[in-house]
N, CA, C and O atoms as a CHARMM CRD file, in Angstrom:
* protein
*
  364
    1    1 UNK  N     93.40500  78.93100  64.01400 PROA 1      0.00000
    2    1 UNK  CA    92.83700  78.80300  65.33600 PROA 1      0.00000
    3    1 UNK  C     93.92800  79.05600  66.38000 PROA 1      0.00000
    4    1 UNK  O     95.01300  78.48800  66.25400 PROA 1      0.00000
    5    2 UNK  N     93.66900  79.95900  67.50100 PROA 2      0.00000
    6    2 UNK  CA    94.30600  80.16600  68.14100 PROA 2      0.00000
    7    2 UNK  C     94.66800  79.36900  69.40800 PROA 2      0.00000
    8    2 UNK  O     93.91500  79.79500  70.28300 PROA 2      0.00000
    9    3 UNK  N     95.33800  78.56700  69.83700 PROA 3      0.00000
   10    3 UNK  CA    95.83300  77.68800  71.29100 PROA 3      0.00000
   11    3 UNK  C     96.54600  78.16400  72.12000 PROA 3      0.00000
   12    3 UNK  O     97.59700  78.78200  71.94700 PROA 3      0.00000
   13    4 UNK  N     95.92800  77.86400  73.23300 PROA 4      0.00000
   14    4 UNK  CA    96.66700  78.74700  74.64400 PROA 4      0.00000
   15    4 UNK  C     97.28600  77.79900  75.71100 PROA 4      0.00000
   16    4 UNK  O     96.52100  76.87400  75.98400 PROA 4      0.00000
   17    5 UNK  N     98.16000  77.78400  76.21200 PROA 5      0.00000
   18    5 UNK  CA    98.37200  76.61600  77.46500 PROA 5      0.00000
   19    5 UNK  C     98.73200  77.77700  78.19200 PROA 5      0.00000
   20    5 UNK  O     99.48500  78.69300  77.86000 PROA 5      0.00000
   21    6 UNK  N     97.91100  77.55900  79.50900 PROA 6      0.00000
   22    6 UNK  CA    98.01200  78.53200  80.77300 PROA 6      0.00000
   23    6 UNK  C     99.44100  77.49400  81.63300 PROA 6      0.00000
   24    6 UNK  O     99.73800  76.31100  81.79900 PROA 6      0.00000
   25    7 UNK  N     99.96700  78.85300  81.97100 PROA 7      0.00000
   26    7 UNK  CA   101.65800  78.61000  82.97000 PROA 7      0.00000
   27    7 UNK  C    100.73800  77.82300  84.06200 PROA 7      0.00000
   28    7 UNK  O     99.57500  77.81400  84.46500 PROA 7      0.00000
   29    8 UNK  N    102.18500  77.06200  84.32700 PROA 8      0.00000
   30    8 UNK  CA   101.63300  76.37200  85.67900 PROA 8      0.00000
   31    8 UNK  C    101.83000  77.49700  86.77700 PROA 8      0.00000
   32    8 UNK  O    100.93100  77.87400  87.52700 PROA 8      0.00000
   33    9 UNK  N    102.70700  77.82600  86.77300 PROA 9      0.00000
   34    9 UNK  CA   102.89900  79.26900  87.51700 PROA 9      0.00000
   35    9 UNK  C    102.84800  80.38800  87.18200 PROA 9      0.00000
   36    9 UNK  O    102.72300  80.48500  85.96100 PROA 9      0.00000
   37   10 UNK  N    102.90400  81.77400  87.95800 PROA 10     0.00000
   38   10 UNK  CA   102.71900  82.95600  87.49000 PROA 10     0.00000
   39   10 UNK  C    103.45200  83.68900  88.56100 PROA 10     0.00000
   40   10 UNK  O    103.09900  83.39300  89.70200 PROA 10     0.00000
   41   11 UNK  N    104.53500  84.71200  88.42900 PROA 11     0.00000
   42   11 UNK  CA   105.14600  85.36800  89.29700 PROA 11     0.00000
   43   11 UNK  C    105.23100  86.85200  88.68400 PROA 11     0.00000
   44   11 UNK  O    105.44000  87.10400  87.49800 PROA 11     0.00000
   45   12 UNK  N    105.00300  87.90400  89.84300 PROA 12     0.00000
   46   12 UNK  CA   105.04600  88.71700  89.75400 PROA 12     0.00000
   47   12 UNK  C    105.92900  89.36800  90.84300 PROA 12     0.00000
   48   12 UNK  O    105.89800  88.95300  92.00100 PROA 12     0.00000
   49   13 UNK  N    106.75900  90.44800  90.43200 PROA 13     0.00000
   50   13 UNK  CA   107.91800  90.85400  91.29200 PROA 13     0.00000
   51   13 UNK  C    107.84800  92.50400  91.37900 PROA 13     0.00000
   52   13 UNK  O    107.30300  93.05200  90.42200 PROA 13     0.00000
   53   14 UNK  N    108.29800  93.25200  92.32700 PROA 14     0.00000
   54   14 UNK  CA   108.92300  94.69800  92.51100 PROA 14     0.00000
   55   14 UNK  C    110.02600  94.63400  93.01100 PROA 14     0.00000
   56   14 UNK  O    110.38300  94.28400  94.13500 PROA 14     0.00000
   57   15 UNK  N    110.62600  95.01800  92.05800 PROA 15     0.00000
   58   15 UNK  CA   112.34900  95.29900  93.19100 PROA 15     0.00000
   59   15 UNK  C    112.57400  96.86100  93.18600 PROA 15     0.00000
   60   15 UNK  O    111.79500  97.70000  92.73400 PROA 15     0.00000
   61   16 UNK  N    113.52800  97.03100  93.65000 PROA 16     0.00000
   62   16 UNK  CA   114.39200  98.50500  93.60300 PROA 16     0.00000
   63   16 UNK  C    114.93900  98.81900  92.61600 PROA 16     0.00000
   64   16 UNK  O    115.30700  97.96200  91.81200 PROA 16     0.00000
   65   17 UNK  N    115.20700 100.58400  92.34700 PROA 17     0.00000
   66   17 UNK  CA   115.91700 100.75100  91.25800 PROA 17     0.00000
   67   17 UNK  C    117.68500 100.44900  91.42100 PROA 17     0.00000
   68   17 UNK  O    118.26800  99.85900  92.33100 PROA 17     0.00000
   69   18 UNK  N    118.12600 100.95400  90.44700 PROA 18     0.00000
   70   18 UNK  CA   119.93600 100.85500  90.65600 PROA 18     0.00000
   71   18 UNK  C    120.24000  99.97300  89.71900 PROA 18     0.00000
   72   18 UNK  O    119.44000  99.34500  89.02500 PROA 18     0.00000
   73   19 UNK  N    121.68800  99.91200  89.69200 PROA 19     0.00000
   74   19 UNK  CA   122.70000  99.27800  89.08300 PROA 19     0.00000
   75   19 UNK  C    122.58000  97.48200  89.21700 PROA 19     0.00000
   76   19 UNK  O    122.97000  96.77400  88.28800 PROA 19     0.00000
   77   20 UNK  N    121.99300  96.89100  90.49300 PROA 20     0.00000
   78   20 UNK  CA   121.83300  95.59400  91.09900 PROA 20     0.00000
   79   20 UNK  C    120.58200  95.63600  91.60800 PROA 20     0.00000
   80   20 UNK  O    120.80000  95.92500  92.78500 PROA 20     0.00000
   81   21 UNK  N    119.45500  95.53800  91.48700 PROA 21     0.00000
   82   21 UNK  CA   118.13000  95.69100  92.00800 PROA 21     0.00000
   83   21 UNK  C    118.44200  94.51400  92.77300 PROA 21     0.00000
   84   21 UNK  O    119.03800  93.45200  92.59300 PROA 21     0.00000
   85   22 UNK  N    117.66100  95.24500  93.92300 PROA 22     0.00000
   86   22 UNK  CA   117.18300  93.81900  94.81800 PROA 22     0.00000
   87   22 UNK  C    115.28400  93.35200  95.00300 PROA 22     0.00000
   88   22 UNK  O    114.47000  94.23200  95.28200 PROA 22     0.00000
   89   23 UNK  N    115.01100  92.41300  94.87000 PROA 23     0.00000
   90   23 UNK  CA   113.27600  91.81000  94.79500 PROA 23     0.00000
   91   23 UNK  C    113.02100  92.13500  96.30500 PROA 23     0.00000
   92   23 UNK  O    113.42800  91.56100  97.31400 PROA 23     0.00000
   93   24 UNK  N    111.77100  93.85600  96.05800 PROA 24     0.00000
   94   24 UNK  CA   111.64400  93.79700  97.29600 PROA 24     0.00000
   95   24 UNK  C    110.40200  92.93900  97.70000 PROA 24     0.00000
   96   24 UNK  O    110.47300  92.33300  98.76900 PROA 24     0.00000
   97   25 UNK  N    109.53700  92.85700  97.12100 PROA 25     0.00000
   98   25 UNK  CA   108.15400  92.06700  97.47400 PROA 25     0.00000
   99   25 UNK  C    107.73300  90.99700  95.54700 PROA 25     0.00000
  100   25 UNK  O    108.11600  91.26200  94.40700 PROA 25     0.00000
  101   26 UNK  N    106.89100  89.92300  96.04800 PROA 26     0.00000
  102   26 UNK  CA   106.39000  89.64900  94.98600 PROA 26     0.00000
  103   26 UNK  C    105.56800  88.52300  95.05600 PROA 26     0.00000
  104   26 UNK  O    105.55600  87.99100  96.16600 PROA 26     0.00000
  105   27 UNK  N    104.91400  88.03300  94.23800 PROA 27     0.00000
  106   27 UNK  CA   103.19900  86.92700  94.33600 PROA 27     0.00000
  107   27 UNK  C    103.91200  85.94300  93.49600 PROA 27     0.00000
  108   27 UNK  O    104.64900  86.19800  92.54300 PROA 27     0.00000
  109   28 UNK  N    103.59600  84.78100  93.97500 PROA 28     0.00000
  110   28 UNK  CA   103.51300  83.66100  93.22000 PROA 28     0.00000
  111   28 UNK  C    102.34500  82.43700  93.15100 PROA 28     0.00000
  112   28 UNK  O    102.12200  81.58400  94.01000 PROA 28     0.00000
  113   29 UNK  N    101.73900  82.61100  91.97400 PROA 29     0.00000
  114   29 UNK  CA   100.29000  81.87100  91.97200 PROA 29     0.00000
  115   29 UNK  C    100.35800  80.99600  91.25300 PROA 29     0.00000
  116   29 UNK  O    100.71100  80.98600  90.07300 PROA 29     0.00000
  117   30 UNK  N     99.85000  79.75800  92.25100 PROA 30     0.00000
  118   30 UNK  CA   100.04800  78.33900  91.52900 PROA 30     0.00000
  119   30 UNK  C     98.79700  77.60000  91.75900 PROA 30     0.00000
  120   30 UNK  O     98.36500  77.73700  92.90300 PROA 30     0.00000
  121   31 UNK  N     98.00900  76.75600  90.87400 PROA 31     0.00000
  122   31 UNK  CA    98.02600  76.42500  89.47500 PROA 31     0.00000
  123   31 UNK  C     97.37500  77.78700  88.69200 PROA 31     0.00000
  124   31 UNK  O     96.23200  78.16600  88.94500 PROA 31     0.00000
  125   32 UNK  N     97.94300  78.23000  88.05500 PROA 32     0.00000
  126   32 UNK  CA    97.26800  79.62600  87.16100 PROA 32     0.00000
  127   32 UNK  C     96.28200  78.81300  86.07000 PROA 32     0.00000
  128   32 UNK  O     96.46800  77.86000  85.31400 PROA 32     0.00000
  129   33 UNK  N     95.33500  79.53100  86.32500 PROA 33     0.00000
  130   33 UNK  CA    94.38700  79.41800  84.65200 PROA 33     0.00000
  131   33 UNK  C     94.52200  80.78800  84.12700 PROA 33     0.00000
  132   33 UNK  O     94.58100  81.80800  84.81400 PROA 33     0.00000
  133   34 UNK  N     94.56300  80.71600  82.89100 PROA 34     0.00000
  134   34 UNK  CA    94.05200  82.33100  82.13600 PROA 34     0.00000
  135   34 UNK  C     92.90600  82.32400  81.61100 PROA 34     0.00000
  136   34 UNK  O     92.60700  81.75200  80.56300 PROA 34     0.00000
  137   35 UNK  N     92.05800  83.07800  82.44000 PROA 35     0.00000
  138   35 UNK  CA    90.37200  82.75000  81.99400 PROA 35     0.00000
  139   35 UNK  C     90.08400  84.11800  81.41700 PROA 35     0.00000
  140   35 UNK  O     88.95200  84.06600  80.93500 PROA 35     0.00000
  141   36 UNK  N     90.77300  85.68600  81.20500 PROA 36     0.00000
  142   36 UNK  CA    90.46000  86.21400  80.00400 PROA 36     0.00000
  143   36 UNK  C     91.42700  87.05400  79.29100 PROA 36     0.00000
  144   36 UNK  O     92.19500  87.66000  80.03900 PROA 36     0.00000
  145   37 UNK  N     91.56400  87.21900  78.19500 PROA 37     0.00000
  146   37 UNK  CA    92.50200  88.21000  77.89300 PROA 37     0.00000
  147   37 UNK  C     92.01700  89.76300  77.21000 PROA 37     0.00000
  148   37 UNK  O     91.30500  89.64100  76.21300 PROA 37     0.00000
  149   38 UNK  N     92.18800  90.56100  77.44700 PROA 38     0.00000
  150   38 UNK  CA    91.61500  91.95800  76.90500 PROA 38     0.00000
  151   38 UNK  C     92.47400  92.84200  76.20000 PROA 38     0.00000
  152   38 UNK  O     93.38500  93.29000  76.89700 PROA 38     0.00000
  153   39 UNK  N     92.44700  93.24000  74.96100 PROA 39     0.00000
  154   39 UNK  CA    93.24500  94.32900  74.28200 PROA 39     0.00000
  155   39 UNK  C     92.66700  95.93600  74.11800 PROA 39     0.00000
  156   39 UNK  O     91.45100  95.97600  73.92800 PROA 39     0.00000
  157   40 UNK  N     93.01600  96.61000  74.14000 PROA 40     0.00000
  158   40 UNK  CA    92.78200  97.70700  73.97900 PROA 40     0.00000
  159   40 UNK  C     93.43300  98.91300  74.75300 PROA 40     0.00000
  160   40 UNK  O     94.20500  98.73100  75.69300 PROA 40     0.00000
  161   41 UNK  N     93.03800 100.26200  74.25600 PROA 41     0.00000
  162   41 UNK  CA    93.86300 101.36500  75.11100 PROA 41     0.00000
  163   41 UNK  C     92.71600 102.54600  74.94700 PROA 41     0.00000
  164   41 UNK  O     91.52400 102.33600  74.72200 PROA 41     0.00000
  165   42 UNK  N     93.29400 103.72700  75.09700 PROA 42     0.00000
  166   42 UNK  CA    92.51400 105.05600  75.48400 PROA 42     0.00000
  167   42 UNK  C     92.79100 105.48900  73.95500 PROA 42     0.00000
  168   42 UNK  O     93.64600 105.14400  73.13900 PROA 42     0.00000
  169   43 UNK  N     91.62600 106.45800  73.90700 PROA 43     0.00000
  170   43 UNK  CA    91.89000 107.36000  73.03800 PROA 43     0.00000
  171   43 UNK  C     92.69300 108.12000  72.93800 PROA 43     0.00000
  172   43 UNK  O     92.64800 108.91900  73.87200 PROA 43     0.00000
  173   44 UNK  N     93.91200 108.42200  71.84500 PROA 44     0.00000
  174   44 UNK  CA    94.78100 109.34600  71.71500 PROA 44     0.00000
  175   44 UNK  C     95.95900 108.91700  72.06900 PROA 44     0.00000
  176   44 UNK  O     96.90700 109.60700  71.69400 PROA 44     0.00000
  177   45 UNK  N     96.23500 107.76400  72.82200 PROA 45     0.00000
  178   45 UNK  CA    97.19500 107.29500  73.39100 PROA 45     0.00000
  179   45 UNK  C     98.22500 106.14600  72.55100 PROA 45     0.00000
  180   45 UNK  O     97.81900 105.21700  71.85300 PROA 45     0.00000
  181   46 UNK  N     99.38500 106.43200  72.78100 PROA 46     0.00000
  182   46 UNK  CA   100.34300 105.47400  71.38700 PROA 46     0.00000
  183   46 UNK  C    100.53100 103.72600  71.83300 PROA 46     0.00000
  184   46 UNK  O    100.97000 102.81800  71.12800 PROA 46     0.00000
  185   47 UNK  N    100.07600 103.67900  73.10700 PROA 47     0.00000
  186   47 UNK  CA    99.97900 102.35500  73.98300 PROA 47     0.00000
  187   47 UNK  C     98.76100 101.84400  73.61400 PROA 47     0.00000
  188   47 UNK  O     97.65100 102.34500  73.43500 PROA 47     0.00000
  189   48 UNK  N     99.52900  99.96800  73.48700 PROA 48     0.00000
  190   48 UNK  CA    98.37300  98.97200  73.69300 PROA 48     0.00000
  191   48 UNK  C     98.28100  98.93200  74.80700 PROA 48     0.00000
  192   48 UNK  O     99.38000  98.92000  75.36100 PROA 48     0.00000
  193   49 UNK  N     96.79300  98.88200  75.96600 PROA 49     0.00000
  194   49 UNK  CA    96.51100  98.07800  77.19300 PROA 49     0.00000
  195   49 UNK  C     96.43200  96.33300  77.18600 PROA 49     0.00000
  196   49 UNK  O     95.60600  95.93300  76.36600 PROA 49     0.00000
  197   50 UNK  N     96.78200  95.79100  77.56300 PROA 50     0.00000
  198   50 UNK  CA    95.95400  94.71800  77.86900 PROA 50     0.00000
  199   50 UNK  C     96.14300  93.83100  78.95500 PROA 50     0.00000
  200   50 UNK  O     97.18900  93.49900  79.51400 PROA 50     0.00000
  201   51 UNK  N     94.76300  93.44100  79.20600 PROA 51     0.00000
  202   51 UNK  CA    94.58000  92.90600  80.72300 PROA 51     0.00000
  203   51 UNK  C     94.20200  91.67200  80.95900 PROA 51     0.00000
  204   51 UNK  O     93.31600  91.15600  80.27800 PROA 51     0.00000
  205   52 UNK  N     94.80200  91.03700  81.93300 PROA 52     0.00000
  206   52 UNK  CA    94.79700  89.94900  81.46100 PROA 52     0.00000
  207   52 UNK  C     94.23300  89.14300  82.92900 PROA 52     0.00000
  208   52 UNK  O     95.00000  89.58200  83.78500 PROA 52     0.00000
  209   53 UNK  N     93.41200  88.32600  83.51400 PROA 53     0.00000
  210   53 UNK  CA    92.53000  87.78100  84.76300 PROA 53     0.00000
  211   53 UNK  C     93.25600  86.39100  84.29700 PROA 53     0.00000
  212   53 UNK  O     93.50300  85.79300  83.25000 PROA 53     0.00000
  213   54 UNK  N     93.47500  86.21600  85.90200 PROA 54     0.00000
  214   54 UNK  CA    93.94600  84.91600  86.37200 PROA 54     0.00000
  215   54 UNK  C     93.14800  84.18600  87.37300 PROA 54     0.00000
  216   54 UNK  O     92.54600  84.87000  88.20000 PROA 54     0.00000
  217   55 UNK  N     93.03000  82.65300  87.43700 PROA 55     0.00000
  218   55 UNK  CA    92.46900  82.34200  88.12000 PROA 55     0.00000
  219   55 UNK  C     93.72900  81.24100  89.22600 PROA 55     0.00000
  220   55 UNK  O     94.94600  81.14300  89.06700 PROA 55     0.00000
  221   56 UNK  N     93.33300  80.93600  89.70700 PROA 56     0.00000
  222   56 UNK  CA    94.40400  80.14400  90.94500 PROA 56     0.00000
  223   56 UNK  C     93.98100  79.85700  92.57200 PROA 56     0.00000
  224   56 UNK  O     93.19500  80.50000  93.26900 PROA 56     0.00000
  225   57 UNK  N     94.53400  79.03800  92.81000 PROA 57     0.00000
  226   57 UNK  CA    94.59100  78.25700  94.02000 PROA 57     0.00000
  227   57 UNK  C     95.50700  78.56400  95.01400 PROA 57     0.00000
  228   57 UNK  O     95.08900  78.65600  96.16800 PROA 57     0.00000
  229   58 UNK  N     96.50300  78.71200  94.80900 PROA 58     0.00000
  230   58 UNK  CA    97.54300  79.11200  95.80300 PROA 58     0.00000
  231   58 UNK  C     98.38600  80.60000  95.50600 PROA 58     0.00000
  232   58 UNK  O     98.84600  80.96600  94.42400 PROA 58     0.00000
  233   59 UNK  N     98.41900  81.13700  96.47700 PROA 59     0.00000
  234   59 UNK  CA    99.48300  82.44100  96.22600 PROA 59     0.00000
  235   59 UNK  C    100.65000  82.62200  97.14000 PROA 59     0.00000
  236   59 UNK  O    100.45300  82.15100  98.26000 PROA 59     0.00000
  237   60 UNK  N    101.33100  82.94900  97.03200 PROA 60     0.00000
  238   60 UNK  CA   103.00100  82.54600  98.06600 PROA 60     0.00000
  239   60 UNK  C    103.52400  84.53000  98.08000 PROA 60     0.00000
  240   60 UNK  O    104.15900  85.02800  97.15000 PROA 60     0.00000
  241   61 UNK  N    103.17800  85.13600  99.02500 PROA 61     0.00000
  242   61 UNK  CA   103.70300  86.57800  98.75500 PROA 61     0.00000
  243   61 UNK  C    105.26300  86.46900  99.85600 PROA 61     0.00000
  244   61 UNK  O    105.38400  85.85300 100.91500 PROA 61     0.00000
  245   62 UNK  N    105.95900  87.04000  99.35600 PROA 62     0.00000
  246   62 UNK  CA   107.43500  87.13300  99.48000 PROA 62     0.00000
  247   62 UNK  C    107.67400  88.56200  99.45100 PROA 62     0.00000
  248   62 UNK  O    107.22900  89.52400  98.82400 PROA 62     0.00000
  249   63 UNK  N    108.51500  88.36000 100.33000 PROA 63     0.00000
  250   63 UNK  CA   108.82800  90.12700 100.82800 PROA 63     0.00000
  251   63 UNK  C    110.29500  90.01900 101.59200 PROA 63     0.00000
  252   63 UNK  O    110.64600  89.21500 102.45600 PROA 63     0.00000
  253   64 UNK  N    110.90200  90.91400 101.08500 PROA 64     0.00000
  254   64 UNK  CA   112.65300  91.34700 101.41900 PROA 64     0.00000
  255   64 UNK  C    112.52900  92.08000 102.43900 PROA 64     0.00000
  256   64 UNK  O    112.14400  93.22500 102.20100 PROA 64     0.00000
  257   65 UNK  N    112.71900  91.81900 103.47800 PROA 65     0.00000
  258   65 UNK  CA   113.20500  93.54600 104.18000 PROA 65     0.00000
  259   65 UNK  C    114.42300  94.05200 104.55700 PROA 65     0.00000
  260   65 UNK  O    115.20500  93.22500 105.02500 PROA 65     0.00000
  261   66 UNK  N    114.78500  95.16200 104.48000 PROA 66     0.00000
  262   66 UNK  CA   116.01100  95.75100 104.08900 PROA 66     0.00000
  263   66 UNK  C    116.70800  95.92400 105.39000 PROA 66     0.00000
  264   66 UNK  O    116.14400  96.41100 106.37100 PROA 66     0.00000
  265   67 UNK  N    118.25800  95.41300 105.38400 PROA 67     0.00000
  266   67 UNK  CA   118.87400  95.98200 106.88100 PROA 67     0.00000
  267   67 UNK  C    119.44800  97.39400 106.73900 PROA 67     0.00000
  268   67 UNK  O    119.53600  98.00000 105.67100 PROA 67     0.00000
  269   68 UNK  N    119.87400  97.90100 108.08200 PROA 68     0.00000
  270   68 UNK  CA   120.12300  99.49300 108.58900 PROA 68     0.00000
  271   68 UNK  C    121.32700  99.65200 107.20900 PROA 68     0.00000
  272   68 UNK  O    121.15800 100.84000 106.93500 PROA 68     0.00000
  273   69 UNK  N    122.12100  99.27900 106.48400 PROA 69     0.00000
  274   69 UNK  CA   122.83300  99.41700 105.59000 PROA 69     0.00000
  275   69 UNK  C    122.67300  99.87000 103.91200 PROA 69     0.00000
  276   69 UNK  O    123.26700 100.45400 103.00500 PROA 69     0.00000
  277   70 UNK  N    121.26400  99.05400 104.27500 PROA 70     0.00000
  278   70 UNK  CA   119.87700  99.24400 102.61600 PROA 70     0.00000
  279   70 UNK  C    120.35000  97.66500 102.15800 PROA 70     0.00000
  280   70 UNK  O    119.89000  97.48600 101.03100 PROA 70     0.00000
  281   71 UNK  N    120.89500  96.78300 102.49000 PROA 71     0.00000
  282   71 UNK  CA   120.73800  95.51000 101.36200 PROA 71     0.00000
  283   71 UNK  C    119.88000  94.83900 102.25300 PROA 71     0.00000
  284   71 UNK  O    119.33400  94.96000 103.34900 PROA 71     0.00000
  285   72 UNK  N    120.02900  93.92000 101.10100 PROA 72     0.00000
  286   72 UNK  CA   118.85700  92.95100 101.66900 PROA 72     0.00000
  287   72 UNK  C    118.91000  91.54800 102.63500 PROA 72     0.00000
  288   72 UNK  O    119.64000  90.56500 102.51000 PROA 72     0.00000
  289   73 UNK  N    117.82000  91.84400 103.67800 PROA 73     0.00000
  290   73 UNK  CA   117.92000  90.23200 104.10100 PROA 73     0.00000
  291   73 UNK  C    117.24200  89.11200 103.88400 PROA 73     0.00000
  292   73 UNK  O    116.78200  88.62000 102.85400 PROA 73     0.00000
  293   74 UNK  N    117.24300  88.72500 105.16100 PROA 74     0.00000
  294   74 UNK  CA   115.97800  86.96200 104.78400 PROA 74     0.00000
  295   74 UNK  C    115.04700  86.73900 104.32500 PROA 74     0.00000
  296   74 UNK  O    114.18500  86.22800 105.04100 PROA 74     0.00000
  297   75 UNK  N    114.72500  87.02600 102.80700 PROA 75     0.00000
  298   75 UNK  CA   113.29900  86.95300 102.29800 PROA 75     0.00000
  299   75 UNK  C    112.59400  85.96400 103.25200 PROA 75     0.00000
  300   75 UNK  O    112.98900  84.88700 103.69800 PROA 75     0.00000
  301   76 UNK  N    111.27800  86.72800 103.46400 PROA 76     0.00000
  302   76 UNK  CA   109.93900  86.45300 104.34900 PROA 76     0.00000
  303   76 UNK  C    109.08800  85.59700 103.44500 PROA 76     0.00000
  304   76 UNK  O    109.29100  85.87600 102.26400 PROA 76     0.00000
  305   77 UNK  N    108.16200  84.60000 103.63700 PROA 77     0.00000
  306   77 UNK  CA   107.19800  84.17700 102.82400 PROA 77     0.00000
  307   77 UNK  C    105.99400  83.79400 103.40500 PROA 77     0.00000
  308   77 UNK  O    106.26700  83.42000 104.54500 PROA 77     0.00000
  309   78 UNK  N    104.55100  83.67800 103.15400 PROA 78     0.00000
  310   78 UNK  CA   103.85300  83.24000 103.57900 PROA 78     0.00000
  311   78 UNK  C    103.53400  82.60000 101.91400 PROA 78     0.00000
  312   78 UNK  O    103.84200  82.98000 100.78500 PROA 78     0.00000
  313   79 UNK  N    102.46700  81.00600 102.68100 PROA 79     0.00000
  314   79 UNK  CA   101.78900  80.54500 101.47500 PROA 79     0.00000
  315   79 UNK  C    100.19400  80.27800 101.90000 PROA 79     0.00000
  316   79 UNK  O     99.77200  79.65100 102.87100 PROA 79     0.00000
  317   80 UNK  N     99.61500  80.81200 101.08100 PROA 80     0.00000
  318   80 UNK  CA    97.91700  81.13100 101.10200 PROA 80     0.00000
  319   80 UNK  C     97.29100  79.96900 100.42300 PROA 80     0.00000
  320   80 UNK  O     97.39900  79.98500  99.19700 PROA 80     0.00000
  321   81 UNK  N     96.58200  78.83800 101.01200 PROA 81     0.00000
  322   81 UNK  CA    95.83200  78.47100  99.74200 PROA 81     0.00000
  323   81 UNK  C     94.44700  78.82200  99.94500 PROA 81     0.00000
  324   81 UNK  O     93.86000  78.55900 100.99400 PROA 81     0.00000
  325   82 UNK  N     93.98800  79.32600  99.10500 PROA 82     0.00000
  326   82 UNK  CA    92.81800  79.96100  98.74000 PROA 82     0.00000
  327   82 UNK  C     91.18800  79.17100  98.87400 PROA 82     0.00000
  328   82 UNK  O     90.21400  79.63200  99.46800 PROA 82     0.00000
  329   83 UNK  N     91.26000  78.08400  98.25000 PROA 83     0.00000
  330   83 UNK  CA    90.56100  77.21900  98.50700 PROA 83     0.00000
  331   83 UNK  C     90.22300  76.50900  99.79300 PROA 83     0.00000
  332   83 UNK  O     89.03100  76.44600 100.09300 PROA 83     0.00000
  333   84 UNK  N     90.99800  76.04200 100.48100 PROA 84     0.00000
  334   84 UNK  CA    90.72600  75.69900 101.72400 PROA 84     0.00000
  335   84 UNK  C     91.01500  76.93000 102.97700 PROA 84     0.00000
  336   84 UNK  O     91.14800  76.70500 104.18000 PROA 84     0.00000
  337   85 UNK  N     91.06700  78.42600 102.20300 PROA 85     0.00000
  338   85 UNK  CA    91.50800  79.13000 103.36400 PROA 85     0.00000
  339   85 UNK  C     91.96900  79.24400 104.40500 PROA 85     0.00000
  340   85 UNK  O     91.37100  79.32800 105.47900 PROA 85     0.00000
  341   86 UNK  N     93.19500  79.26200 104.18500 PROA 86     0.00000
  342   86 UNK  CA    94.47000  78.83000 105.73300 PROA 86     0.00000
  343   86 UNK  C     95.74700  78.80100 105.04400 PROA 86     0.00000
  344   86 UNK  O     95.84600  78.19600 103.97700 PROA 86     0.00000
  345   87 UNK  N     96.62100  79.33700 105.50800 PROA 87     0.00000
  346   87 UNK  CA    98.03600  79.27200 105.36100 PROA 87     0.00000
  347   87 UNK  C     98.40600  77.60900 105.04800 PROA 87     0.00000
  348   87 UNK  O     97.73300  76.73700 105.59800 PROA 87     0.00000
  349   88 UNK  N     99.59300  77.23900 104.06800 PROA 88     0.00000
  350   88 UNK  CA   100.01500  76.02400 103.73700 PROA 88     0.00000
  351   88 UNK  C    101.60900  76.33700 104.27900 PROA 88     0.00000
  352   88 UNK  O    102.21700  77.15000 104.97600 PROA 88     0.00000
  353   89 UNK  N    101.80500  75.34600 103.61700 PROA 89     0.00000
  354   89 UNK  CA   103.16300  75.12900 104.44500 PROA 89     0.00000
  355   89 UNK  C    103.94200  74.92600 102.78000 PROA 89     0.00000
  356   89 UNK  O    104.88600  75.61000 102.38500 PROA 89     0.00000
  357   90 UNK  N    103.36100  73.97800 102.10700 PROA 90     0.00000
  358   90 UNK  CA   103.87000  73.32300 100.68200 PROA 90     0.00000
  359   90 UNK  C    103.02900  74.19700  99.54900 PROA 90     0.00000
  360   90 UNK  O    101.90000  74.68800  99.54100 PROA 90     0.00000
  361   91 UNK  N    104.14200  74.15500  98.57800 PROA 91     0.00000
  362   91 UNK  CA   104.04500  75.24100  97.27200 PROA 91     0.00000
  363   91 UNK  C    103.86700  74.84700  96.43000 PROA 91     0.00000
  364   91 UNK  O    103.77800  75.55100  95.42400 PROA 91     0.00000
């Protein structure tokens, strides 16, 4: 039998390429459920797909923006809670 414990969190990130990536944007969703998981791929193709639906309450998107030099500054954040629709303050 198979048992699952869903993360309390879930983060997802994009950074830049290079030698030192920097995190330019990314989601953080808190309390995560994993309500499905899906396997499969295309025909002909040497890749597994699989997809995977989350459910959650809060999301926190974070975003870098870059100074006139290209590094990075004051990561930005907003926090969403979903449920009561309105920006939060606490994560």
């Amino acid at each position: 039998m198979l048992q699952w414990q869903s993360p309390e969190k879930c983060r997802f990130d994009r950074s830049q390429g290079g030698s030192k990536p920097d995190r330019l944007c990314g989601h953080t969703m808190s309390p995560v459920l994993v309500t499905s998981v899906n396997t499969g791929g295309n025909c002909g193709e040497d890749r597994l797909m699989e997809k995977v639906t989350l459910d959650f309450s809060k999301v926190k998107f974070s975003y870098t923006p870059q100074k006139e030099d290209g590094s990075a500054d004051a990561v930005l954040d907003l926090i969403w809670d979903i449920e009561q629709n309105k920006e939060d303050r606490i994560f």
